[in-house]
N, C-alpha and C positions, 0 to 999 in steps of 0.2 A: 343679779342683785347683790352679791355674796361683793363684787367687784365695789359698785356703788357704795355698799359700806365701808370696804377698806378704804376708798377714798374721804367718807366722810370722817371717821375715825381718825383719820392722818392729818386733816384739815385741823381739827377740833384740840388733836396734840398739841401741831405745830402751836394753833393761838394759843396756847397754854404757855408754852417753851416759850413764845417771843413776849408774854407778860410778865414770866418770869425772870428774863434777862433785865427788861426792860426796869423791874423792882431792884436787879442788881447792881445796875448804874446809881443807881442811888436820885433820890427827887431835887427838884432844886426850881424853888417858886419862883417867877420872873412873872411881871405884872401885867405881862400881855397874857396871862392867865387868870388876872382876876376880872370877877370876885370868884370863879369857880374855887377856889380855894380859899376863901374868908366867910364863908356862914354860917349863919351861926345854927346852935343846936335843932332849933324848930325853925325849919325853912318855910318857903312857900309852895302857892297850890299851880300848878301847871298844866293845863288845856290843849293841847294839840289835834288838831283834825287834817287829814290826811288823804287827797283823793288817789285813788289807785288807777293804772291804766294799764293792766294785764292781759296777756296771753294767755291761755289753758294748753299744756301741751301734754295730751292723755293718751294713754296706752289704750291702742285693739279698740278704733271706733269704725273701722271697715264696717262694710254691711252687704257689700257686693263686688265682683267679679263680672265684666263684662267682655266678652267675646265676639268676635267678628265674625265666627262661624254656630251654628247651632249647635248647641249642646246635645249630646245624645243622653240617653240613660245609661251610668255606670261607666262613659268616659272620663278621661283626667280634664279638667278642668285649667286653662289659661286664657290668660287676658289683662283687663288693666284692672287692678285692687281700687273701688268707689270708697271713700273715706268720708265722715262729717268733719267739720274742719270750724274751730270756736277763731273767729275772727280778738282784737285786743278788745276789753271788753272794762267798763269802770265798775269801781268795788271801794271801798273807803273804812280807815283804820282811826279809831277813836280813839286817845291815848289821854291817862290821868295823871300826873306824879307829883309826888312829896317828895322835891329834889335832898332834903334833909328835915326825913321822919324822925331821926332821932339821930344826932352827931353827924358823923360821918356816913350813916347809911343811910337812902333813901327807898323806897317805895312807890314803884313804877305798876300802872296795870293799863291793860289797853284791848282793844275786842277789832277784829280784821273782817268782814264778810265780802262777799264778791257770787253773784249768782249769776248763771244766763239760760238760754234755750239755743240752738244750733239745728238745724235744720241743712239736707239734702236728698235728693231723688236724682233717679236713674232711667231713662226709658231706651228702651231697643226695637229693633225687629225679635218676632217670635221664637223664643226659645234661645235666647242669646244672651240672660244674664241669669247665673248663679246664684242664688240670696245664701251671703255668709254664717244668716243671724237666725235662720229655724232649723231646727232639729231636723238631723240629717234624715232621721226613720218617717220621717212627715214626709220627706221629697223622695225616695226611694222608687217610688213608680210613677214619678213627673219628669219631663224634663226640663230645659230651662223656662225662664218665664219671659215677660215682655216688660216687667215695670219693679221696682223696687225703692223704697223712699223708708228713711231713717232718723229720727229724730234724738238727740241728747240733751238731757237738761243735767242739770249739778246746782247745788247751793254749798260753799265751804264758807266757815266759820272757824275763828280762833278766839280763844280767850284767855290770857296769860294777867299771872298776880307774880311780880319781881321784885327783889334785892337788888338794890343796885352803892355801886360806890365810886366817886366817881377821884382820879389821881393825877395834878399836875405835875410839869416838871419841862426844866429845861427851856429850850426856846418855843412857847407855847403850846407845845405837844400833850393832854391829854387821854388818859385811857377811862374808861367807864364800864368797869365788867359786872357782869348780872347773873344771879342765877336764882330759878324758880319751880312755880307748875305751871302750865300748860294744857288747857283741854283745846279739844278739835272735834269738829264735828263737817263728814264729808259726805253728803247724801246726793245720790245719783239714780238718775232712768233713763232708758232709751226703749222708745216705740217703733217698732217696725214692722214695715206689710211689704209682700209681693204679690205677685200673681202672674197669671200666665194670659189673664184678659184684665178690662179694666172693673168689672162688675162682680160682686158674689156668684160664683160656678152655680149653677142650676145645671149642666147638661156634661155627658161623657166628654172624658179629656181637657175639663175646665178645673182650674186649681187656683185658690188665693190661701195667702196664712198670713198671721201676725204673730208678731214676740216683743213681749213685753218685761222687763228685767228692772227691779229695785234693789237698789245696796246702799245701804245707810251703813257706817261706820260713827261711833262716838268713841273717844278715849281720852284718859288724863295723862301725863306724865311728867318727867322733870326736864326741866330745858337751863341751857348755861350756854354761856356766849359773853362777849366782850365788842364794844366796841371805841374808837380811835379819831381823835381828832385833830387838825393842826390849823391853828389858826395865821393863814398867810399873808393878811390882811387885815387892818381895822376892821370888827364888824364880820367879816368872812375866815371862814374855816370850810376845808376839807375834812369830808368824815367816810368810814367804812367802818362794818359791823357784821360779824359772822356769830354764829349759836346753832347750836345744834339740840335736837328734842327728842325723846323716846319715850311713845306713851305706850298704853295699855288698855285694850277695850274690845266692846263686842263691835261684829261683823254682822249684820241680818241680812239677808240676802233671798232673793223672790225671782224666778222666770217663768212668765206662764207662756204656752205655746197652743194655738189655734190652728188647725188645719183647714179646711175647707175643698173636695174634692170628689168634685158630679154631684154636689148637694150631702156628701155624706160629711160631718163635720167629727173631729178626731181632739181633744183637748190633751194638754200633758202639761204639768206643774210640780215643778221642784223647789223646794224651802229648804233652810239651813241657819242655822244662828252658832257662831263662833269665836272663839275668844284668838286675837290677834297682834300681834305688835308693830305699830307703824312708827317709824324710826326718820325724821324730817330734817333736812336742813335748811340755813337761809343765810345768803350772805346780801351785802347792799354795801354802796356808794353814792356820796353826791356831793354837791355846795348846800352850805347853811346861810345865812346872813341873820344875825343878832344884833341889836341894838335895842338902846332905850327910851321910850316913846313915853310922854304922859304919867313918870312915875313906873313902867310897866315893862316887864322884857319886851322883847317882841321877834320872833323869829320864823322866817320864811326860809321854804330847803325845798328843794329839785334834784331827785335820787333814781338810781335806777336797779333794781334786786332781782334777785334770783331765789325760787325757792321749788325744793323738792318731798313729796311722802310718798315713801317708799312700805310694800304689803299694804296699801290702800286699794278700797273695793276696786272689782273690774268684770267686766261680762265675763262670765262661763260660755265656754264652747260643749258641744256634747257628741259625740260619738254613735250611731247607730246599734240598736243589742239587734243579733241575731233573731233571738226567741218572740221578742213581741214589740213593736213599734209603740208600748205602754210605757217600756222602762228603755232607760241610756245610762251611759256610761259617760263620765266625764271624761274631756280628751285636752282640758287645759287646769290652770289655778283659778281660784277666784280673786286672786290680789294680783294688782299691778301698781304701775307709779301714774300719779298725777302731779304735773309741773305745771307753775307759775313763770313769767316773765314779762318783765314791763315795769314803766314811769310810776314814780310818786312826787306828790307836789303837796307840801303840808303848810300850813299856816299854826302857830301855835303862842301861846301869852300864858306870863306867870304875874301871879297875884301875889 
């Protein structure tokens, strides 16, 4: 993680240094820049919608271990690691802005959401997969099982109120740097069951369990970034835009664990709530095309971005305690990163 941020930190200099330079060339309006450069005090009102076409790529969604040989009790464990796996999935960014709230600065706000469900299972001959996802002290006098199935869901949500200014210069080259707050909100579950038959054990040497885990994370913070455009063509412009964000918020966090074995059933539930720092970036590229239609801007843009939050929720693993199969120790963190990647296609008009 420690690396991740040195990356992102270095990223967020650099665009600093090359806006800086860029202010030291000095501006120089050329008309294949207007009107971005001629409005007046109170501008207009600007509408963008945004569809998204994203990957989720999340830390530690295994759930099983499958082997070719039968697991014994208390042997080491190899095979091939069973993963859920979020296929690209659509999500969609509303965007408001007062290109010129007042003079030169504008006033951007915009809200991101993207939810899904993901699903997979596992089946074997008996005693031939590992479940990664219940409490080692549940499995202790089992061995392996015959069936294992995994389910993730997540809902992430942004919602950003920005500063923005935006500065021509030279051969149609614009820059548009922003800085704001930022809330996020990343709420996640995954359900899990195995077992060693396909039914609830009633009889010796039958075993099923389930684990079930909720992490909601909410937090605010300040977000800054800048982004770049050049217009190559009448009407079209190339654009990229990096920003980076560090908010501040709680973590809730839930695992309840079910055992079921010869009909005796075994419950164990861990709670925690903590205050955390998830530190995110996002960079993007694409084509715009602008023109004026009916009185009206009008502009259609095909982008492709990247984004990362990093100490964002993630399944706890647990550790087996000696003393009583009541209590465990934890044997991981409970934060990991959750990535984005994938297409955006926006349509947008200024009044």
């Amino acid at each position: 993680m420690i690396r991740s941020l040195n990356r992102w930190a270095f990223g967020l200099i650099a665009s600093t240094a090359l806006t800086t330079q860029v202010f030291a060339f000095g501006w120089d309006n050329d008309n294949c820049c207007d009107p971005c450069c001629n409005q007046g005090c109170w501008g207009d009102v600007g509408v963008g919608v945004e569809l998204l076409l994203w990957q989720p790529c999340i830390d530690d969604l295994d759930y099983a271990v499958t082997s070719s040989a039968t697991i014994a009790t208390g042997s080491t464990v190899s095979g091939k690691t069973r993963f859920v796996e979020h296929d690209y999935e659509p999500g969609v960014r509303i965007t408001l802005e007062l290109p010129n709230a007042w003079c030169d600065w504008g006033l951007r706000t915009s809200y991101t959401y993207l939810s899904d469900t993901a699903r997979n299972s596992v089946r074997g001959a008996q005693g031939t997969i590992n479940p990664t996802l219940m409490h080692p002290a549940l499995l202790s006098a089992t061995v392996g099982m015959i069936r294992a199935n995994s389910e993730h869901k997540f809902t992430y949500q942004t919602w950003d109120l920005l500063l923005t200014s935006e500065y021509c210069f030279r051969q149609c080259h614009a820059f548009k740097p922003f800085f704001g707050l930022e809330f996020v909100s990343i709420d996640r579950e995954v359900n899990f069951s195995t077992g060693s038959v396909d039914t609830v054990p009633a009889t010796m040497g039958e075993y099923a369990g389930t684990t079930r885990w909720d992490g909601d994370y909410w937090g605010i913070g300040f977000k800054a970034g800048t982004e770049y455009a050049y217009d190559f063509c009448n009407c079209w412009q190339f654009y990229t835009k990096a920003s980076g964000t560090l908010t501040a918020g709680e973590l809730c966090d839930e695992t309840r664990f079910n055992a079921n074995a010869a009909g005796v059933t075994t419950n164990l539930t861990y709670k925690y709530d903590e205050c955390v720092l998830v530190p995110g970036w996002h960079v993007a590229l694409g084509f715009r095309y602008d023109d004026c239609w009916c009185g009206h801007d009008i502009t259609a843009s095909v982008g492709y971005e990247f984004l990362q939050w990093l100490n964002a929720p993630n399944v706890r693993r647990f550790k087996s305690n000696a003393i009583t199969t009541s209590s465990g120790l934890a044997s991981s963190a409970s934060t990991g990163s959750i990535a984005f990647h994938g297409f955006n296609f926006g349509l947008g008009v200024t009044f």
